[in-house]
N, C-alpha and C positions, 0 to 999 in steps of 0.2 A: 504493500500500500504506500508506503513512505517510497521506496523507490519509482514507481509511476509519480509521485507526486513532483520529485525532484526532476524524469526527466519533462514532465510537463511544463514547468519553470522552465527548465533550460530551455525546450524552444518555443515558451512565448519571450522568451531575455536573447534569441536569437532572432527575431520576427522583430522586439520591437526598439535593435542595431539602429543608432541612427545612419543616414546614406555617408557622413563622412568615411565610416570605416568600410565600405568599400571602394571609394573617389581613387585610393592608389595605384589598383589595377586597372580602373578603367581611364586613369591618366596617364599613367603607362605604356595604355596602346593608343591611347591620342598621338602621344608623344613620337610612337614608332611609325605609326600613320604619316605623320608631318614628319619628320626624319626621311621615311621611303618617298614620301611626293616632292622634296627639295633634291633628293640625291637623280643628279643626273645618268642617267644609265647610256652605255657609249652606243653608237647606231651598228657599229661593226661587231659580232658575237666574237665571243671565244676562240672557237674555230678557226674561222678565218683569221683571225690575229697569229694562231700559234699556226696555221700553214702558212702567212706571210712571214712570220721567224723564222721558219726552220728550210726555207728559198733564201732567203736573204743572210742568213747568219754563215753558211759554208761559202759562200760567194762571195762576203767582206771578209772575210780568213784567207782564203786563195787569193784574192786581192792583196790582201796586205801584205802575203808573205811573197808573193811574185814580184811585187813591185820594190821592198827594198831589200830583198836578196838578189832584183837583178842591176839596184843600184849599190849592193856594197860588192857583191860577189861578182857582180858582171853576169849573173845566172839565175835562172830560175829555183827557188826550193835547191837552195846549195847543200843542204842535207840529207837529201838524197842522190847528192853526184858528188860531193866531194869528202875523202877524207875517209869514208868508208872502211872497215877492217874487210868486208866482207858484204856481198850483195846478200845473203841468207841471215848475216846476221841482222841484218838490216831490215827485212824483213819481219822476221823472229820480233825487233823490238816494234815495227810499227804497224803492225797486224794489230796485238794486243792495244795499243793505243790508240789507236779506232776503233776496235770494238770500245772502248772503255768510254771512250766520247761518244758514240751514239748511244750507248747503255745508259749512260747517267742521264743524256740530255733525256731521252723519252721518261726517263722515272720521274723527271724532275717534273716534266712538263706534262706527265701525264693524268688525263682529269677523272677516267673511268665512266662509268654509267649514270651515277647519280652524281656527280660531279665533286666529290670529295677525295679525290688523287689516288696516287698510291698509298699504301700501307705505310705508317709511320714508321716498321720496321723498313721498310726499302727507303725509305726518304732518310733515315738514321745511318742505315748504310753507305748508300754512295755519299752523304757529308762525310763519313768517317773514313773511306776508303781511296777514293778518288786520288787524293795528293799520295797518301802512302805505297799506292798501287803505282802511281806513276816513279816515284823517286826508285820502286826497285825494280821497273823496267828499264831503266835510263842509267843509274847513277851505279850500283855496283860493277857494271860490266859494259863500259861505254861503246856507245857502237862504232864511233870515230876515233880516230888517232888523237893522244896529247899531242898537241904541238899550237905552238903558241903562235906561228902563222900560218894560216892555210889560204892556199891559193892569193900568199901573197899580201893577206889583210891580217894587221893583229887583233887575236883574238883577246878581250882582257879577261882575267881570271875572275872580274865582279858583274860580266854579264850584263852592264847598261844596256847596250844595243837592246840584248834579246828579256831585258825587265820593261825595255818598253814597248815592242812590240807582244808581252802578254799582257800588258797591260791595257793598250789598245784595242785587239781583239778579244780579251776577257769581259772588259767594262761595257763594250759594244753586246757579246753576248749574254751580259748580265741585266743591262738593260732592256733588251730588244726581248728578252723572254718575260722578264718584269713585268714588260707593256703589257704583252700578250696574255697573259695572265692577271690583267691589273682588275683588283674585284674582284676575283673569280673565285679564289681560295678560302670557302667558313671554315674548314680546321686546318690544328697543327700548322700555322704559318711561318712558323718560325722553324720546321726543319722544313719545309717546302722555300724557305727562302733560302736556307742552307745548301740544298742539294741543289736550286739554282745556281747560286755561286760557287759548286763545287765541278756542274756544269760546265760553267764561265770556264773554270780554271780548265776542264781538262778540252776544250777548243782551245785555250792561250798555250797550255803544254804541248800539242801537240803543232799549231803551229812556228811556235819555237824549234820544237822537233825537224821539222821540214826546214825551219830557215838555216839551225846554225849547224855546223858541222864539228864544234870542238867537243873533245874526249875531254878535257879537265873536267876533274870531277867538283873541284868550289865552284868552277864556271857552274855547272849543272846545276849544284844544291843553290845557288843564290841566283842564277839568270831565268834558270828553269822550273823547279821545284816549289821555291820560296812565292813567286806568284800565285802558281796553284793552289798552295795554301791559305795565301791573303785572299784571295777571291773568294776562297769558299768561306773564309770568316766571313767578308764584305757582306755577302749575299746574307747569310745569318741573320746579323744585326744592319742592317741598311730597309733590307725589300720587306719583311714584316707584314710594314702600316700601307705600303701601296698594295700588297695581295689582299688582306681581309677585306670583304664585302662593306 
């Protein structure tokens, strides 16, 4: 008896709420409403963005690296014709380095069916793996001769040249995939920004790869290596606040 009495209390003391105590959910989605009708939403989908990337990003890479490999070197991709231990070795390293660069870029850039990406385990991995994967294709067993000139050009042991040309086609593919993906990401943005940037790096390593032809191995770790890695921070902490919706 006493407990029917107590829940009958409770919901006339629920019925006679005043409307404040609900105002904050329904201000809420006021709120979310007017938020969704100021946010401009871009006229070009997804899609189309990341197939305008992924034309455009291998095309300012072979650009870049044709054009001041055939102003320092007098040749095209001078790391592939000069300096060489071996055409299999050569091979051997830059098989795996292509695969590594279209592997990460697709995971990075990948949106699936409902549009929530890869698995945070695959977006966790190619940020973790990408620069590691590259230095020990590259750096223990160099594919080109030490020598500190090749064909005639010195090479420096700090790699400027080839810091700035990853850093021109990294920043390029860091952005240009950012765009493509601008808005588009509701989770995990921050390893989806990562494994962008780890993206970026492994296009700037590889055409670093193709341009330069030196075997020193500091030249490697700081010209070559060293960018990979800062890109794939970049993208971490940089792309974030432009992916989330």
């Amino acid at each position: 008896m006493q407990a029917g009495r107590k829940t009958e209390m409770m919901r006339t003391e629920i019925h006679r709420r005043p409307a404040r105590d609900v105002e904050p959910g329904e201000a809420l989605r006021t709120r979310i409403r007017e938020s969704v009708s100021v946010t401009k939403s871009s006229s070009i989908g997804t899609r189309t963005r990341l197939a305008a990337a992924f034309a455009v990003i291998p095309l300012l890479a072979a650009l870049v690296v044709w054009s001041v490999s055939e102003w320092v070197y007098g040749r095209p991709a001078a790391g592939l014709d000069v300096g060489a231990q071996s055409a299999m070795r050569l091979l051997w390293a830059l098989a795996p380095l292509v695969a590594m660069t279209v592997a990460s870029t697709l995971i990075a850039a990948w949106r699936g069916q409902r549009g929530f990406g890869a698995s945070a385990l695959c977006l966790a991995l190619a940020l973790a793996l990408v620069a590691p994967l590259y230095a020990a294709f590259t750096v223990p067993d160099p594919v080109h001769v030490d020598d500190p000139v090749v064909a005639g050009v010195v090479i420096s042991p700090w790699g400027l040249r080839c810091v700035t040309i990853a850093g021109v086609v990294g920043v390029t593919v860091l952005v240009g995939l950012t765009m493509a993906l601008r808005r588009a990401v509701p989770v995990a943005s921050r390893l989806r920004g990562g494994a962008l940037g780890a993206a970026a790096g492994a296009w700037a390593g590889l055409a670093v790869f193709l341009f330069c032809p030196s075997g020193d191995q500091l030249h490697l770790l700081v010209g070559h290596v060293l960018p990979v890695a800062v890109l794939t921070l970049a993208g971490a902490l940089a792309t974030p606040s432009a992916l989330r919706p």
